[in-house]
Structure formats: structure tokens, C-alpha cells
N, C-alpha and C positions, 0 to 999 in steps of 0.2 A: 240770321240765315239758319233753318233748320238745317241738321245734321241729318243726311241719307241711311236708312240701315243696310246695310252690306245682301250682298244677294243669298249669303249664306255666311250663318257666323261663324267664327274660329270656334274650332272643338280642340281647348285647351285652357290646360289645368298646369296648376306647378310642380315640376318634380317627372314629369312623364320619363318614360325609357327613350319615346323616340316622335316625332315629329315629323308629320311629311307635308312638305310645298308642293303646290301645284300653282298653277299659273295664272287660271280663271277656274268659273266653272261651266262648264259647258249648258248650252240653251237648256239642256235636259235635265239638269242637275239644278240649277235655277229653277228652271218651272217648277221641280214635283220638291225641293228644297233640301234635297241631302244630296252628300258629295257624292262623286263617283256613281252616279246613277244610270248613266247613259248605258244603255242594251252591251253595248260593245268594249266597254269599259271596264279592264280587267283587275281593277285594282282590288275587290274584296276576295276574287279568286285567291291571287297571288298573296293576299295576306294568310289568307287559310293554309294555301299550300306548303306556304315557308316556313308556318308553325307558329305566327302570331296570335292566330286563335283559334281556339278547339275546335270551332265550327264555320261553316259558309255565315258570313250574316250578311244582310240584306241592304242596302244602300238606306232605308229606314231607320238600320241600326245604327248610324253616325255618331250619336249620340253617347250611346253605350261606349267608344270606342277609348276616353281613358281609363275604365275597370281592368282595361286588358294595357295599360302602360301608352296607349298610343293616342296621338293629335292630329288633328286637320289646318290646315291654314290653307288662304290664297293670296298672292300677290297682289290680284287685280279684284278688292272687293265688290267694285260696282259695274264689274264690266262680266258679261258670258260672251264663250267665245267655243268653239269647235274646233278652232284649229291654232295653236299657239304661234304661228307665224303669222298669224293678221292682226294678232294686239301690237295694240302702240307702244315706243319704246317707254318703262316705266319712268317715272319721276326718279329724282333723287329721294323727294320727299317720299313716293311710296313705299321706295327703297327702305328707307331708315323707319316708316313707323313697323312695317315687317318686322325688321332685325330687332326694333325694340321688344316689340310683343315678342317675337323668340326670346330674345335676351332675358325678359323679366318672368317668363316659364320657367325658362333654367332646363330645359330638357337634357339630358345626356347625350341624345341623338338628335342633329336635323338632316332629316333625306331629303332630297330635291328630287320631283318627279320627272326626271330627263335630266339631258344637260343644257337645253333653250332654258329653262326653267333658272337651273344654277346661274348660266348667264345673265338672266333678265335679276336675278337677284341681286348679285354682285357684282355683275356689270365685268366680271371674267370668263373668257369661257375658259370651257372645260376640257380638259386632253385627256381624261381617263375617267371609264367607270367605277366603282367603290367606292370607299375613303378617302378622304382627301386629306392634303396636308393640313391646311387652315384650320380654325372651329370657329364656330359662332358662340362669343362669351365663353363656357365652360364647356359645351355641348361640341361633339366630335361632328362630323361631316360628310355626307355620303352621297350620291348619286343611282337613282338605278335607271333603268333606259324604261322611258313613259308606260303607264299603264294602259295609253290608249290601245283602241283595237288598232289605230293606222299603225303598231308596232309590231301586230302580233307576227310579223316574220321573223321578228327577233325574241319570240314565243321562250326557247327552252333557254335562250342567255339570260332574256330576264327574269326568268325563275330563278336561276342561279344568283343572279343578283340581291335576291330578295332574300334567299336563302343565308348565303352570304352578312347582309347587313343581319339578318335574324342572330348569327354566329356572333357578330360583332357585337350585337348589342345583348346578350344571353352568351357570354363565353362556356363552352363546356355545358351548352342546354338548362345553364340555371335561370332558370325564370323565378321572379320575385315569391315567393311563398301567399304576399301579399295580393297579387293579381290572378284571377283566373284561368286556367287550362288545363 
């Protein structure tokens, strides 16, 4: 049986600062083949504005994205979806190949993009935004509230949020000498 390629591959390397899940990728993100692509889709703003990297970049730039310490993953490789309450509950199995690939990154951070997201990962939900107690392997744990546009009411928290994990993972604004900004 041939092996399917995923609708978009993980962007991850070993060693990164920080890691973010998301759930699927959405129909839009899929078609044109880089994460967070969709019009309404706020996630490269929010990286700009938190201070993860110097500039706006373009959903094209996915790729680029561990020079600046950061990764992509999705839960649900072969599924797109627009709206994370219509996927199917995950596997165990998909569960566990996720957490390996995290696991074998070794990242320092993994963000989950919402708390459906953290749920569908770990099969816990979540009671709180930030940090969490848990880690995955050596890598600390974090939640922000979705980059979708269907969030943007919760616009200026989750900047804060991003802000926030930016703090966390950069104590005292040190960003690596080694990465860009």
C-alpha cells in the first residue's frame, strides 16, 4: 500500500525555540500549500506583532520559518477542514505519531493553536490559557486562543497571549544571537 503525502508537511527541525499545532489545515491552506494561508487567518500577523519576527511574512514563507527558531505541525495530516469542530475525534494512533514527531524535535516550546486543538492532542481539555503544567518530553507547553479569523473577537487577549508565550520563550527579550531579528 502506498504511503499518502500529508496535505502540507511539518516545518521542523531539531532544537527549534517553539512549535505550534494546529489542528488541520484549512481547504485554503491546502490548495495554495502553506500553513495559515487563509485571508482571515491571523496567525503571521500575531507572530509579527509578538516579536517573533522582524517582519510581516507571507504564508509563502512557511518554510523560512525555523531561521527565526519556530515550527509547524498538524494533527490531522490528510484531512482540511475550516472549522475544528467537524474533524473526527483523532486516533490514538495519530495522537502518538504527533507527540513522537514533537518528541524527536525536542523543541523547547510546544503551542497548541486554541484549546480544541490541546484537547484533540491529548485527549485533555484545557482550563486555562498560557502555560501549562505538563511538557511534552523536555519541551514546556502552552495554549493561545486560535488564530482563526472566527476568533478575532478575542483580537486584543490573543495578542496578549502571543505576547506572552513570546516572554516565555525569550525571557528578558533574549532572542538567540543565532536566529534572525
Amino acid at each position: 500500500m502506498e504511503e499518502r503525502a500529508p496535505l502540507l508537511p511539518d516545518i521542523l527541525v531539531p532544537g527549534l525555540d517553539v512549535v505550534f499545532v494546529g489542528a488541520a489545515p484549512s481547504f485554503w491552506a491546502a490548495q495554495v500549500g502553506h500553513y495559515y494561508a487563509g485571508p482571515r487567518n491571523r496567525f503571521w500577523q500575531l507572530l509579527y506583532h509578538a516579536g517573533f519576527t522582524p517582519r510581516l511574512l507571507q504564508p509563502e514563507e512557511d518554510v523560512t520559518l525555523p531561521a527565526y527558531g519556530i515550527g509547524l505541525v498538524a494533527l490531522f495530516t490528510h484531512i482540511a477542514s475550516n472549522a475544528n469542530h467537524l474533524l473526527p475525534e483523532p486516533s490514538s494512533l495519530q495522537r502518538e505519531q504527533l507527540i513522537e514527531r514533537l518528541i524527536a524535535a525536542a523543541p523547547r516550546w510546544v503551542c497548541y493553536n486554541g484549546k480544541d486543538v490541546y484537547r484533540m492532542v491529548t485527549g485533555r481539555e484545557c482550563r486555562r490559557w498560557g502555560e501549562q503544567k505538563e511538557q511534552l518530553g523536555a519541551a514546556r507547553t502552552f495554549v493561545v486562543i486560535s488564530s482563526s479569523g472566527r476568533a478575532d473577537g478575542w483580537g486584543h487577549e490573543r495578542l496578549m497571549l502571543y505576547k506572552e508565550l513570546y516572554d516565555c520563550v525569550y525571557p528578558a527579550g533574549a532572542k538567540s544571537a543565532t536566529r534572525p531579528h
